[in-house]
C-alpha positions in Angstrom: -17.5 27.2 -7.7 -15.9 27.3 -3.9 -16.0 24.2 -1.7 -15.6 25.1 1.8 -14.7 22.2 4.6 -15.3 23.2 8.3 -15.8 19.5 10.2 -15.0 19.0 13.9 -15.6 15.2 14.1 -15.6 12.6 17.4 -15.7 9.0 17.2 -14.6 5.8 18.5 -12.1 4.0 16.9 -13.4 0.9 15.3 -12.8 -2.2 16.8 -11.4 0.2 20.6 -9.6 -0.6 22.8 -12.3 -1.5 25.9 -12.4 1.6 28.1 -10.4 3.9 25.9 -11.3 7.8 25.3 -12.8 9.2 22.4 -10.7 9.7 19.9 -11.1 13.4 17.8 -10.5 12.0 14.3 -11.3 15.7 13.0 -10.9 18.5 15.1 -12.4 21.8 13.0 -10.9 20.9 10.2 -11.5 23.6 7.9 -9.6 24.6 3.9 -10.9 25.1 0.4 -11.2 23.4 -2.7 -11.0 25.9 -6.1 -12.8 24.3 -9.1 -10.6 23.2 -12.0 -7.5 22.2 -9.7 -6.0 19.0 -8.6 -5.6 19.5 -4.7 -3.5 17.1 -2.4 -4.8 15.8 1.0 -1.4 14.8 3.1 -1.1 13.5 6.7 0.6 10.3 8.2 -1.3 7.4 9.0 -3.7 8.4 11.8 -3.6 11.9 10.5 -7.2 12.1 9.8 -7.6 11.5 6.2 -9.8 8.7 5.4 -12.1 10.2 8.5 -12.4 13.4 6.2 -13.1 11.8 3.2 -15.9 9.0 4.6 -17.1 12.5 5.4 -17.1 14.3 2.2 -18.6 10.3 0.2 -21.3 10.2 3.0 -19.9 6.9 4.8 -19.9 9.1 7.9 -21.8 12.3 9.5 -19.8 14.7 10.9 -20.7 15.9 14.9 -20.2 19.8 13.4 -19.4 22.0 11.3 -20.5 21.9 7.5 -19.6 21.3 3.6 -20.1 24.0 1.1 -19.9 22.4 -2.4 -21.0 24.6 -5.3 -22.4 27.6 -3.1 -24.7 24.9 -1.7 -24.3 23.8 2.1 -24.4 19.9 1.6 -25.6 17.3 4.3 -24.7 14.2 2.7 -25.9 10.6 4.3 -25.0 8.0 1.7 -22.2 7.6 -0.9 -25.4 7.2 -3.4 -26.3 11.0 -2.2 -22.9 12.1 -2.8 -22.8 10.6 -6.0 -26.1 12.4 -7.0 -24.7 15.6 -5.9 -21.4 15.4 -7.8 -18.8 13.6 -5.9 -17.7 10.0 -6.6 -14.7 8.4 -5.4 -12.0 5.6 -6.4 -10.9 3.9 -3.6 -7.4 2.6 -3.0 -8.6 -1.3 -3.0 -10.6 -1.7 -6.4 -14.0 -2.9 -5.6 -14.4 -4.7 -8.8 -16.1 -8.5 -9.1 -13.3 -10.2 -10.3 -15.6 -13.3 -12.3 -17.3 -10.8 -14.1 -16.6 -8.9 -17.2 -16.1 -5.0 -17.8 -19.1 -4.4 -19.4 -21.2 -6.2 -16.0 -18.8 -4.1 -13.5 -19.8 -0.7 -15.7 -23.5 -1.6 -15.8 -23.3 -2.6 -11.8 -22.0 1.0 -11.0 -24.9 2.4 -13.2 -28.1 3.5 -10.2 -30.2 4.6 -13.1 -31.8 2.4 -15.6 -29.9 2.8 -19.2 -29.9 1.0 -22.7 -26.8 -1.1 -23.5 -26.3 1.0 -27.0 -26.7 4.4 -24.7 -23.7 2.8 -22.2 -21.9 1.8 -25.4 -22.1 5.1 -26.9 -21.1 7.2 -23.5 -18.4 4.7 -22.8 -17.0 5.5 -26.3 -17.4 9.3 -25.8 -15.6 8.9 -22.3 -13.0 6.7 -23.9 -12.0 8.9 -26.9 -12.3 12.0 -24.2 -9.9 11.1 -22.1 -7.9 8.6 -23.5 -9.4 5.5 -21.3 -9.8 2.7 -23.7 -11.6 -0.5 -22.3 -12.2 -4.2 -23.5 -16.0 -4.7 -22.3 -16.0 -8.3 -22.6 -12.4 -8.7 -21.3 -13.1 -10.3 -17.3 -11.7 -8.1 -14.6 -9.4 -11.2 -13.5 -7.5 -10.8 -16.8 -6.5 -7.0 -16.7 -3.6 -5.7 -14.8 -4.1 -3.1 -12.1 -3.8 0.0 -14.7 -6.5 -1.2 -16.2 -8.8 -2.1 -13.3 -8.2 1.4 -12.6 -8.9 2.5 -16.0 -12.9 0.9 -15.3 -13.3 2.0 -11.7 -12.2 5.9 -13.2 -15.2 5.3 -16.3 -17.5 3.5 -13.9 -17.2 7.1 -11.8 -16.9 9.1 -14.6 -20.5 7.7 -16.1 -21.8 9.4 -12.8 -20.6 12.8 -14.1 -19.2 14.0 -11.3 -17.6 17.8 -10.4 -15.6 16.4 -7.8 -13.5 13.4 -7.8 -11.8 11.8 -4.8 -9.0 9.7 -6.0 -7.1 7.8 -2.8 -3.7 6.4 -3.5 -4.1 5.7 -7.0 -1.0 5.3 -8.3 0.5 2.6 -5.7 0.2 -0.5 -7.8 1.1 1.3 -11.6 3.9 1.2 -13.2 5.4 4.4 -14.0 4.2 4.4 -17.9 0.8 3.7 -16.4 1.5 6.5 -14.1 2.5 9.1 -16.9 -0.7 7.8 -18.4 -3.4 8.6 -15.1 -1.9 12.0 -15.0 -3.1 13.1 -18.7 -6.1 11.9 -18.2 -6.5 13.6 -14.8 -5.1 16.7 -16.3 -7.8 16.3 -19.3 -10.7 16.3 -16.3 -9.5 19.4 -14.6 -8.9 21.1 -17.8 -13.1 20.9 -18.6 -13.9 22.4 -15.0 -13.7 18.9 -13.0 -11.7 19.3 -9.5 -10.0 16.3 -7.7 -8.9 15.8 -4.2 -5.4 13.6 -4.6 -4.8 11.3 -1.7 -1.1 9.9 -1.6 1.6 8.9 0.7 3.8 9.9 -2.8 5.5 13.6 -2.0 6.7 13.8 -5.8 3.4 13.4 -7.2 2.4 16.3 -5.4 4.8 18.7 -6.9 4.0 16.9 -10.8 0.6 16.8 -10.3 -1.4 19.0 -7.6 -1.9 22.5 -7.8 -2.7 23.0 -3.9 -1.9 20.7 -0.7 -3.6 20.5 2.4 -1.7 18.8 5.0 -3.0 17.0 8.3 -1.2 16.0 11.3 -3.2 14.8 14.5 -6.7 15.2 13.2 -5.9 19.0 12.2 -5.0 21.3 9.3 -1.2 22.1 9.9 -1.1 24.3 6.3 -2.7 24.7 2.9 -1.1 26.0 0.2 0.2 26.3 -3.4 2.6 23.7 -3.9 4.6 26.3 -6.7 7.9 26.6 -5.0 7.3 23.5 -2.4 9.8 20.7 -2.4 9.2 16.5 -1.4 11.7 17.0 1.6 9.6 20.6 2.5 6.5 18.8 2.5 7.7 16.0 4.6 8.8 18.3 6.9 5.8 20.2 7.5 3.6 16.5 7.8 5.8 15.1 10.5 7.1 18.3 12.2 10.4 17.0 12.0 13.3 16.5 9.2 13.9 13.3 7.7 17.4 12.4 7.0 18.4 10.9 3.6 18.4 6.8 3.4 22.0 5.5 2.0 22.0 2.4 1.1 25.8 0.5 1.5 27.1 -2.3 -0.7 30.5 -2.1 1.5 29.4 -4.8 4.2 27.7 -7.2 1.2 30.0 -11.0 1.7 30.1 -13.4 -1.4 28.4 -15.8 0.5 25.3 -17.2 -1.1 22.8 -17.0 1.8 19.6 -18.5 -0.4 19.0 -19.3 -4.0 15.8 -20.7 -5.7 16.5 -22.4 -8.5 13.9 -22.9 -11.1 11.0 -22.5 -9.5 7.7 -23.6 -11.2 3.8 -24.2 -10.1 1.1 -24.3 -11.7 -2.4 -24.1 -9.9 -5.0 -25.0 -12.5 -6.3 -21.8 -11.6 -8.2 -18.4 -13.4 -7.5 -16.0 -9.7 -3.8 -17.3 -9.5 -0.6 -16.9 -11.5 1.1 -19.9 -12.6 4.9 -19.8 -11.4 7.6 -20.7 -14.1 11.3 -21.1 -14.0 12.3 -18.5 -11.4 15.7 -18.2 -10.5 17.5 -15.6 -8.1 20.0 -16.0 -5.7 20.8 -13.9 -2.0 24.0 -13.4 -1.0 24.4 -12.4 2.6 23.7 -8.7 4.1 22.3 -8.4 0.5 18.6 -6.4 0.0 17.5 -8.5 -3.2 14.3 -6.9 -4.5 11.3 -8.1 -6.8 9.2 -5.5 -8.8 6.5 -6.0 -10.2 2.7 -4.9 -11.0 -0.1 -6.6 -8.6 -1.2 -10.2 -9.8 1.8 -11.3 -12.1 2.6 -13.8 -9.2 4.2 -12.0 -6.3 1.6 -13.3 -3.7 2.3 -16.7 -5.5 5.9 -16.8 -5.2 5.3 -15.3 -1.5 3.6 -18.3 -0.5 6.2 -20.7 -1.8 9.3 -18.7 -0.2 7.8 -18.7 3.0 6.9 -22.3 3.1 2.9 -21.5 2.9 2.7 -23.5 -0.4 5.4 -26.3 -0.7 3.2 -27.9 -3.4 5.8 -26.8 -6.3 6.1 -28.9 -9.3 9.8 -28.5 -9.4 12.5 -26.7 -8.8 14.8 -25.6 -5.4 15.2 -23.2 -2.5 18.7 -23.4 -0.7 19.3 -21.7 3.0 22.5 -21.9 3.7 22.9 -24.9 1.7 20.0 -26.7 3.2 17.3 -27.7 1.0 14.1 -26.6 2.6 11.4 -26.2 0.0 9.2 -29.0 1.7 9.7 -27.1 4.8 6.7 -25.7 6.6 6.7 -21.9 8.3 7.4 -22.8 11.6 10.3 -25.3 10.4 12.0 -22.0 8.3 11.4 -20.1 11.5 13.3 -22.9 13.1 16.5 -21.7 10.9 16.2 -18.6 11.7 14.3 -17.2 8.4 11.3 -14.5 9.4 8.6 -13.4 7.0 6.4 -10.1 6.8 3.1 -10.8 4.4 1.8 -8.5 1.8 -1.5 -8.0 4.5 -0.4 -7.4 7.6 -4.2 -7.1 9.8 -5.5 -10.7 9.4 -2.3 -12.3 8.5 1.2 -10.8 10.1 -1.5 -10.0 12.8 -4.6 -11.5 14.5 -7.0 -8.0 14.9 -8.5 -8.7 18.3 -5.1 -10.5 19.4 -3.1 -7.5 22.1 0.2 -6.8 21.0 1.3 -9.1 23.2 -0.8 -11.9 22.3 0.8 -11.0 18.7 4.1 -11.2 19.5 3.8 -15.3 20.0 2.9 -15.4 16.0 6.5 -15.4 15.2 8.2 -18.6 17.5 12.1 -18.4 17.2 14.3 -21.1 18.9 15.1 -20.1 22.5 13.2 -17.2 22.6 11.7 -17.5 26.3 9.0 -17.2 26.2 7.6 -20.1 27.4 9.1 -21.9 30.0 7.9 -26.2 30.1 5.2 -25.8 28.1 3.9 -22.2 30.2 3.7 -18.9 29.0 5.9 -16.5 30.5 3.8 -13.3 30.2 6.1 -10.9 31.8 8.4 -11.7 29.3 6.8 -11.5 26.6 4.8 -8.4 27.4 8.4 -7.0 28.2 9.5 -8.3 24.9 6.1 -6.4 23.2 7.1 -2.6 24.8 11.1 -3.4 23.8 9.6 -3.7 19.9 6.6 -0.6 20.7 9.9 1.6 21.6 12.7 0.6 19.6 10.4 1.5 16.5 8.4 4.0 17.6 5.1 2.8 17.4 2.2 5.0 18.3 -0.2 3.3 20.7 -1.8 3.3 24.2 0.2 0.0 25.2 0.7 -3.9 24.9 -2.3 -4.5 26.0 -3.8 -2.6 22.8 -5.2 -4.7 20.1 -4.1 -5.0 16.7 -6.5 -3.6 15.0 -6.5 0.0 17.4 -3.4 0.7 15.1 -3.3 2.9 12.3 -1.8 1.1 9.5 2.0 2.3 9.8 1.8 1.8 13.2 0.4 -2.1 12.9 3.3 -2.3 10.1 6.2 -1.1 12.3 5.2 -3.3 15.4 5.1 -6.5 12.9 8.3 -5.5 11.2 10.0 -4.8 14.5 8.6 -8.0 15.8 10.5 -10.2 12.9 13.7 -7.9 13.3 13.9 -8.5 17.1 14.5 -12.0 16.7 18.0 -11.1 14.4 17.0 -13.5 11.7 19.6 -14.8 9.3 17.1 -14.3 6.2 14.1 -11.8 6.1 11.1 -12.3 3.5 9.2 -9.5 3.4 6.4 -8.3 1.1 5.0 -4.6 0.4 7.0 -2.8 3.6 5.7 0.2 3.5 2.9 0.4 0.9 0.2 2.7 1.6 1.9 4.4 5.1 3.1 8.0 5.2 6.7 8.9 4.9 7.6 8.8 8.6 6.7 5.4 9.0 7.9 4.9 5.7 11.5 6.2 6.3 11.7 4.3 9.8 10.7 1.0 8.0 13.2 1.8 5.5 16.3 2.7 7.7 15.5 -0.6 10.0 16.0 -2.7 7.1 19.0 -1.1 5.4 20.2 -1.9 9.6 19.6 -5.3 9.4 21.4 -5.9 6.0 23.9 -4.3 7.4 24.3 -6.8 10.2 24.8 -9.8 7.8 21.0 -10.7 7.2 19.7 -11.3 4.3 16.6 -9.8 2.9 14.6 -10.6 0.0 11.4 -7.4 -0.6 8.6 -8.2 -3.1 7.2 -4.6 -3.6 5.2 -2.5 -6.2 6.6 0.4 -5.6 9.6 0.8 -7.7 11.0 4.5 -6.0 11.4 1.8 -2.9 13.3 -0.8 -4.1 15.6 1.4 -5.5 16.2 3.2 -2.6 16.6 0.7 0.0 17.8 -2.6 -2.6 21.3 -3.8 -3.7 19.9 -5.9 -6.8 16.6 -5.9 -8.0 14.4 -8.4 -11.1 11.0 -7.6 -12.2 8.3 -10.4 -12.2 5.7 -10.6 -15.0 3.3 -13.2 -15.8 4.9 -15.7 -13.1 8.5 -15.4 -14.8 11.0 -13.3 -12.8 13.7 -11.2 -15.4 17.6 -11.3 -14.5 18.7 -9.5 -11.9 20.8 -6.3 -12.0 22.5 -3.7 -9.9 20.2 -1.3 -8.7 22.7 1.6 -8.8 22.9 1.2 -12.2 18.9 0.6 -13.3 17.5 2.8 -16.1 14.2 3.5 -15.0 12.6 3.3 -18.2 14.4 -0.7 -19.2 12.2 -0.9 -15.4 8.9 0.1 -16.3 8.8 -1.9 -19.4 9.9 -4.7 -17.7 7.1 -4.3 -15.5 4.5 -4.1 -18.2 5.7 -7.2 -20.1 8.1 -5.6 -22.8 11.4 -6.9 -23.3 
């Protein structure tokens, strides 16, 4: 059992820029898979990746070159073809019907026709096998994201697939749930299953993967054993360049109590949304305050409310700067100098077909020039777009590019940089750097350490824990709408964390 890639692949972006050159995606991309191992795909954003892999699950044909799965040289045209051949795939955004229940989700994923007592007796072999228990009348809507990963991983594993594609699974688990995916993927390779592991996460490469294949630019830069690599090594060798450590500073932190919410509740009647109820936390100023917590226990929520989205709240506060302001509207926080960075930054923090330019008039500060009597001044805001494209290093033909020509890291570094620019006294800011690679990831990081540093305050929802404790001062952990106490993130124990996270006290 040998797989052997060897794609050369030319396409448009989606949604181009008008007039733009091809872009080579895959340029002879060419490594191999050994059965019975879990092997690591790495690259920054734009690297290639999910190009390879729409490959490989028949979403797209490649120009040249071929696939050589089991000694057989494969031309797949349809996910449904790969399936049949032994490759299924769990992508990074479950594609589960929320209304419906497990068992309906499980029986949807099914393309042959079976017997409900023949699903119930394979779903009990897979379960006991490897460790995957499920609640087939539970609806999705009520499990939390280990669990929606626990059916889309049995949904694929009914399939019987040899190789499974697995593409940032562990960015919304918490790390018990974490431990937990890895036995089971261990169990798969250990009875001749192979997985290609797609993750932005450099340590779960060493823990987990056997081999690595690393992209930059649409090509193979190096494939090898990842015995003796190191996180730092392989950072190095995706971004051709050494990243310096992030330090974090509580030296410049003032007393001053920059915002507080004081007993926050809402309730919203509801099944898809996560009543909010007594949440309390307070920002002091050039503090990083930091929320953890598993998707769907009210972070999107609380989101809304903070940045004046929602102002429908059954009671409680929010003080800036001792101003009340929870009936304020977005642009009216704007107005005191309070930027925001959603959770979904293409459709939300930024309008696709919008130019860069065009996007930089989402965010209106007070005297920011850029309209002059009611009339745009374009020089000076296109001037203002290349001064953000530059000061953080985003990748793109221009201004004039549209939002949705960026790769995601890019698209997050130009919105980031965007709300930075304007030097706001508060920052809300939700998911910074989830699913980007580590260079974007480290710049992203560093620029908001920066602003703290300059006497803003910033407030990060996030799921990923290893970033809020590198970048935050204090951090609490939201479950179920409730938000815990805070405490000093210096001196977290990781494991009070991940409890926390899953609901235990």
């Amino acid at each position: 059992y040998h797989r052997d890639l060897h794609l050369s692949i030319r396409r448009q972006r989606q949604m181009c820029i008008r007039d733009s050159p091809r872009v080579i995606a895959n340029n002879k991309v060419s490594f191999n898979i050994n059965k019975s191992t879990v092997h690591a795909l790495l690259g920054e954003n734009g690297a290639g990746k999910s190009t390879l892999v729409k490959v490989l699950y028949g979403l797209l044909e490649p120009e040249e070159g071929h696939i050589n799965f089991n000694n057989e040289i494969l031309k797949i045209n349809s996910p449904s073809e790969a399936r049949k051949k032994g490759i299924g795939m769990v992508f990074q955004h479950f594609s589960l019907f929320e209304s419906l229940t497990v068992r309906d989700n499980l029986i949807l994923g099914i393309e042959e026709n079976i017997s409900y007592s023949k699903l119930q007796q394979q779903l009990e072999d897979i379960s006991s096998k490897y460790n995957l228990p499920l609640d087939l009348e539970a609806p999705i809507t009520s499990l939390s994201a280990g669990e929606k990963q626990r059916v889309e991983i049995v949904r694929i594993l009914l399939q019987d697939p040899q190789l499974l594609i697995m593409d940032e699974p562990t960015s919304v688990l918490t790390p018990q749930e974490v431990e937990s995916l890895f036995k089971t993927l261990n169990a798969l390779v250990k009875e001749g299953r192979t997985i290609l592991y797609i993750t932005h996460k450099l340590e779960e490469v060493i823990t987990l993967c056997n081999e690595v294949t690393i992209m930059r630019n649409g090509e193979v830069i190096d494939s090898c054993s990842t015995e003796n690599q190191t996180a730092k090594g392989l950072a190095t060798k995706m971004l051709g360049q050494k990243l310096e450590e992030l330090k974090t500073d509580y030296t410049h932190i003032n007393d001053f109590i920059n915002f507080k919410a004081k007993k926050i509740s809402c309730t919203f009647n509801d099944p898809f949304f996560t009543d909010l109820k007594n949440i309390s936390f307070e920002v002091k100023e050039g503090e990083i305050f930091g929320i953890a917590g598993v998707a769907g226990n009210g972070q999107s929520e609380l989101m809304d409310i903070l940045i004046g989205e929602n102002c429908s709240i059954d009671s409680g506060e929010i003080i800036f700067k001792k101003n009340n302001i929870e009936s304020f509207n977005p642009q009216q926080r704007r107005d005191l100098s309070i930027a925001f960075v959603p959770e979904n930054r293409l459709g939300h923090s930024a309008v696709p077909e919008l130019t860069l330019s065009e996007n930089i008039l989402l965010s209106q500060f007070p005297n920011n020039n850029f309209s002059n009597h009611g009339i745009l001044n374009k020089n000076f805001i296109e001037d203002h777009a290349n001064e953000v494209i530059n000061n953080f290093n985003v990748v793109t033909p221009g201004s004039d590019a549209k939002a949705s020509s960026l790769s995601g890291g890019n698209l997050q570094k130009f919105v980031i940089g965007r709300e930075i620019s304007s030097n706001p006294k508060l920052l809300i800011i939700s998911h910074p750097t989830w699913g980007i690679d580590a260079g974007a990831e480290y710049s992203i990081r560093q620029s908001l350490i920066n602003l703290a540093k300059n006497g803003t305050s910033i407030i990060v929802l996030s799921q990923d824990i290893d970033e809020l404790i590198e970048i935050t001062h204090r951090m609490a952990v939201i479950y179920n709408g409730s938000l815990s106490e805070s405490f000093i993130t210096k001196e977290i124990d990781i494991t009070k964390l991940g409890l926390l996270m899953g609901g235990k006290n």
